[in-house]
C-alpha positions as CSV (number, residue, x, y, z in Angstrom):
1,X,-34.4,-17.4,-10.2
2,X,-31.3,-16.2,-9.1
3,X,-28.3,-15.6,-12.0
4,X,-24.9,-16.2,-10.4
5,X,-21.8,-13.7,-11.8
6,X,-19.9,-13.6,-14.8
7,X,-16.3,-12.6,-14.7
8,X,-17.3,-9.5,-16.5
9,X,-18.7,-8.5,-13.1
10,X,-15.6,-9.0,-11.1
11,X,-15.0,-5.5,-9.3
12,X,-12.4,-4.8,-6.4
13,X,-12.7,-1.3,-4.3
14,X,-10.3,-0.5,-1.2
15,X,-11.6,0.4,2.4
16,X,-13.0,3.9,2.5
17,X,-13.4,3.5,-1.7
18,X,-16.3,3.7,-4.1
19,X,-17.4,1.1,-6.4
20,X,-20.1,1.5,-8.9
21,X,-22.4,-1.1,-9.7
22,X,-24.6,-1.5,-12.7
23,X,-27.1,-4.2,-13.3
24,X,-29.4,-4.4,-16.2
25,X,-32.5,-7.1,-15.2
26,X,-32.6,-9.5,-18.7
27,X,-36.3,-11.2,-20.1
28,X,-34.3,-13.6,-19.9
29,X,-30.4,-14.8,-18.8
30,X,-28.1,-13.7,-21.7
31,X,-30.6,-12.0,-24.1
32,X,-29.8,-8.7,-23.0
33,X,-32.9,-7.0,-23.4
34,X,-33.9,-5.2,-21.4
35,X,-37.2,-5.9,-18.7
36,X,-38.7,-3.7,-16.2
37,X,-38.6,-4.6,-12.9
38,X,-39.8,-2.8,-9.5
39,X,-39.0,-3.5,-6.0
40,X,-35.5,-4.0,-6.1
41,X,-33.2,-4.3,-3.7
42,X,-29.8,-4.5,-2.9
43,X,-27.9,-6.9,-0.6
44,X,-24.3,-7.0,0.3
45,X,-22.9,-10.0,2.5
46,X,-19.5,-11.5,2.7
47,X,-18.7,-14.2,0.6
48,X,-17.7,-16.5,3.5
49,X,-21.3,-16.0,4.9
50,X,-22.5,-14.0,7.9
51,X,-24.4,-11.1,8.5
52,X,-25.4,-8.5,5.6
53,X,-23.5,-5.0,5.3
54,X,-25.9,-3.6,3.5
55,X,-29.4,-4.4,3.2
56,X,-31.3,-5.3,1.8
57,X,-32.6,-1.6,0.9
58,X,-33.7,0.3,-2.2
59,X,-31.4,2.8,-0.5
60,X,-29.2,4.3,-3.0
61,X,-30.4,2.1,-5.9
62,X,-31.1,4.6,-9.6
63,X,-32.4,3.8,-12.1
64,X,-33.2,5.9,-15.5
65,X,-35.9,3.6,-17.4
66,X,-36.9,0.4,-14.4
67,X,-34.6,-2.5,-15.9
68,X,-31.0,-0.9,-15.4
69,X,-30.1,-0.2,-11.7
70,X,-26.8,1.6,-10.6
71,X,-25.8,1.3,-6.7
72,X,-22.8,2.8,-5.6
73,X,-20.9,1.3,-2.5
74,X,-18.8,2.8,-0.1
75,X,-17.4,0.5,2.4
76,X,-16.3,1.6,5.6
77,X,-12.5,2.4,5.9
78,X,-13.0,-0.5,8.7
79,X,-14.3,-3.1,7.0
80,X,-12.7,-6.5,6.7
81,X,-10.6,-7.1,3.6
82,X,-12.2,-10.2,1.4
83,X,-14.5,-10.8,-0.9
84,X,-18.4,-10.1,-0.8
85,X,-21.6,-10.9,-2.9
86,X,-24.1,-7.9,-4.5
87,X,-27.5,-9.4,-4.9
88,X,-30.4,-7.2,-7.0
89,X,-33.1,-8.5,-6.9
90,X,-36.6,-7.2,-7.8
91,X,-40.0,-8.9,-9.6
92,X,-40.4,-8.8,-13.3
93,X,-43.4,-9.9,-15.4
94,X,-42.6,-13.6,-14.9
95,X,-41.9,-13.2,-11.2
96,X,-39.4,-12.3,-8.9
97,X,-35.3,-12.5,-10.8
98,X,-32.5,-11.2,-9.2
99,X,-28.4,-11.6,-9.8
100,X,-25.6,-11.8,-7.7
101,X,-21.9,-10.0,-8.8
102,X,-18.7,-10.1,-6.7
103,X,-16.8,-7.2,-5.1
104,X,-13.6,-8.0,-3.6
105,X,-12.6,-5.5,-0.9
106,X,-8.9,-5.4,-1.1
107,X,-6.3,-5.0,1.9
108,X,-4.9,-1.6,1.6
109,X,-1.0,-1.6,1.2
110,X,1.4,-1.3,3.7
111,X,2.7,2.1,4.0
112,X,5.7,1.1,6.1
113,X,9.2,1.0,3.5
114,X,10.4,-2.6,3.4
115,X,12.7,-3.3,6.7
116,X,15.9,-1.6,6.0
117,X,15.0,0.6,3.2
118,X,13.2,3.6,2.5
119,X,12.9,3.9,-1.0
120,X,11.3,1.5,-3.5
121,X,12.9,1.0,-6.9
122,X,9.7,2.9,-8.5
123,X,9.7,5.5,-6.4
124,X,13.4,6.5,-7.3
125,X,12.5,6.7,-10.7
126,X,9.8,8.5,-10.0
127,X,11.6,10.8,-8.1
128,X,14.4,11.4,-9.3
129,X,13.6,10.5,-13.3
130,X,16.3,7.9,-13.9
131,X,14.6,5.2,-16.1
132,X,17.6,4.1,-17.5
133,X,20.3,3.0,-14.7
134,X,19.6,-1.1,-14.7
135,X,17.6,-2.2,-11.5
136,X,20.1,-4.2,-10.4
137,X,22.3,-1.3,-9.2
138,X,19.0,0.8,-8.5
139,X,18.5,-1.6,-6.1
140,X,22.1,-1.9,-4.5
141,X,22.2,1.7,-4.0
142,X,19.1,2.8,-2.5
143,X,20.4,-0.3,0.8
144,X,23.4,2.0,1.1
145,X,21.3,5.5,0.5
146,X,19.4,3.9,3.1
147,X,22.2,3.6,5.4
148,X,23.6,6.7,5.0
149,X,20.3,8.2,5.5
150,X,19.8,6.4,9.0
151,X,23.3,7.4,10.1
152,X,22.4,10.6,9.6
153,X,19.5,10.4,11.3
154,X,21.1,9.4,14.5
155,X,19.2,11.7,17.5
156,X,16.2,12.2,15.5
157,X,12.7,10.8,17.0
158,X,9.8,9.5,15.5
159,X,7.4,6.2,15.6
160,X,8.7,3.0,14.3
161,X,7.2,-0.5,13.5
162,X,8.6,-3.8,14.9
163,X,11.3,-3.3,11.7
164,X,12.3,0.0,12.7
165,X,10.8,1.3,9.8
166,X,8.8,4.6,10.2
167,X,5.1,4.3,10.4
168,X,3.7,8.0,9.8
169,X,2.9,8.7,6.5
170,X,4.6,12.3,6.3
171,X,8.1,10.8,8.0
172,X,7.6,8.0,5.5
173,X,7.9,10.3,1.9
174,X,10.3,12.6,3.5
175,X,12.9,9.8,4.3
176,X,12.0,8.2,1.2
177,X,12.4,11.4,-1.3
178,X,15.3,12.0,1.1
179,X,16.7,8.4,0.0
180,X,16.2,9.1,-3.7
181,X,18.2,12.0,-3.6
182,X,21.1,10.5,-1.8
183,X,21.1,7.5,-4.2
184,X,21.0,9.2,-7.2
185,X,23.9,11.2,-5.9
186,X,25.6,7.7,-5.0
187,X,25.0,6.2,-8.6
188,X,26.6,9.4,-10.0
189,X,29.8,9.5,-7.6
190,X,30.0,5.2,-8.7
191,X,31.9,4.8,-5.5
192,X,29.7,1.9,-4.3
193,X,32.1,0.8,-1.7
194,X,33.2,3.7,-0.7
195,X,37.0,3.1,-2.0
196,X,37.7,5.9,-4.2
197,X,37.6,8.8,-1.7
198,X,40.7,6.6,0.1
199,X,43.0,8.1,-3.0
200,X,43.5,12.0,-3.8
201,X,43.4,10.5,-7.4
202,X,42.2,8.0,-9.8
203,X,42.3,7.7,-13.4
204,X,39.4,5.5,-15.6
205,X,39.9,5.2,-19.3
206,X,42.2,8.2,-19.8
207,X,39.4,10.2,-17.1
208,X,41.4,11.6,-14.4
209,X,39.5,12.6,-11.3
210,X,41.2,14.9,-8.5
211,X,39.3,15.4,-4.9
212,X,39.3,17.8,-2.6
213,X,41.4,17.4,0.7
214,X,38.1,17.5,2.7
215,X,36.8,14.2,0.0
216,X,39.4,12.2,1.2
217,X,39.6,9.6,3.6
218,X,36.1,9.7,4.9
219,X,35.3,7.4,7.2
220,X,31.4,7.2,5.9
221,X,30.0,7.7,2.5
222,X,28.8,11.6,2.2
223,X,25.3,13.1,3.2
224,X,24.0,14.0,-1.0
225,X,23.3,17.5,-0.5
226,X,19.9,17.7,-2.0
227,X,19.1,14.5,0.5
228,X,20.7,17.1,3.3
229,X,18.6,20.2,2.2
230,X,15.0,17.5,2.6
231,X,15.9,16.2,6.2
232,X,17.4,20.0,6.8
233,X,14.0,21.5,6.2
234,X,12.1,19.0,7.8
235,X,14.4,19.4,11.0
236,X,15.9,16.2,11.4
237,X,19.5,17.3,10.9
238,X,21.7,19.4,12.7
239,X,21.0,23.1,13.0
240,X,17.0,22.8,12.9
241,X,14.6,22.4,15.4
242,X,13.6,18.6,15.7
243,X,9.7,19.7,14.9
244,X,7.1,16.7,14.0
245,X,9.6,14.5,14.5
């Protein structure tokens, strides 16, 4: 007989992973006590149907006392995303028994930013340790961090998707710790439109803020200088080599 999987078996594992899996052979379904069993094997096969990816073997398969067998799986970074059936099987005292579970091979996530920014709200606060600013204008801030990141950017070369977004994981957490910087210098200036800097002065609540002549009337929002100092070292600004890029 073959015992189909409970949802206590459900297991998902990501291309180039490891999942372990652990099957104790019953006297019977649900009794859990133990039986020995020899010969087993394993099988793997997608759950749409088609041709085994593994097995069946006793390849791999341990087992401490003949009625609980552990096989761990690693699938191939290139295999297809989906889910696929584990059957053990082997012959106990009444015959042959085996069980199936279910292993769902999950898509790895995109590395590429969302089109037209570079920094998720989690990794901001990751970043940057801000847990408290509302989402809302976490998320306003890191579309114009964006921006100000990609003007700054202008001249600098490196591999894009069909979004423009970049592709290579290195360029991707530079210009994304490079984005947290510059909006948590943004959220702390609270200029959002850029309006303030039009004015030598304002005045908030009896708070009276005076800028310099050189924070005045700028036609874009400023570089953050710790956003500056990550695309400085890294060589995508100005006055250092354009290396990796």
């Amino acid at each position: 007989m073959t015992i189909p999987f409970g949802a206590d078996l459900y297991q998902a594992v990501s291309p180039g992973g490891t999942v372990t899996l652990t099957q104790m052979f019953e006297t019977f379904t649900g009794s859990q006590l133990p039986q020995a069993v020899s010969g087993v094997t394993v099988t793997i096969t997608p759950g749409a149907g088609g041709a085994a990816v593994v097995g069946p073997t006793s390849a791999g398969l341990v087992s401490a006392d003949e009625s609980t067998y552990t096989y761990v799986w690693n699938p191939a970074p290139t295999i297809a995303p989906g889910d696929y059936l584990v059957l053990l099987s082997g012959t106990g005292a009444n015959g042959p028994v085996s069980y199936t579970q279910a292993v769902t091979v999950a898509a790895p996530p995109s590395l590429a930013p969302a089109p037209g920014q570079y920094a998720s709200v989690a990794q901001f606060r990751h970043e940057i340790g801000d847990e408290w600013t509302p989402e809302i204008r976490v998320q306003r801030a890191l579309k114009r961090a964006s921006e100000t990141i990609d003007r700054n950017l202008i001249g600098a070369r490196y591999v894009v998707d069909a979004n423009g977004m970049p592709t290579d994981p290195g360029i991707i957490n530079i210009l994304m710790r490079a984005t947290a910087a510059q909006c948590a210098f943004d959220l702390a200036n609270n200029d959002p439109d850029h309006v303030k800097s039009q004015y030598a002065s304002t005045s908030v609540g009896g708070i009276s803020a005076t800028r310099t002549l050189s924070a005045q009337g700028q036609a874009f929002p400023p570089l953050a200088p710790n956003a500056a100092q990550i695309l400085h070292t890294v060589g995508a600004l100005p006055g250092a080599p354009l290396l990796g890029w």
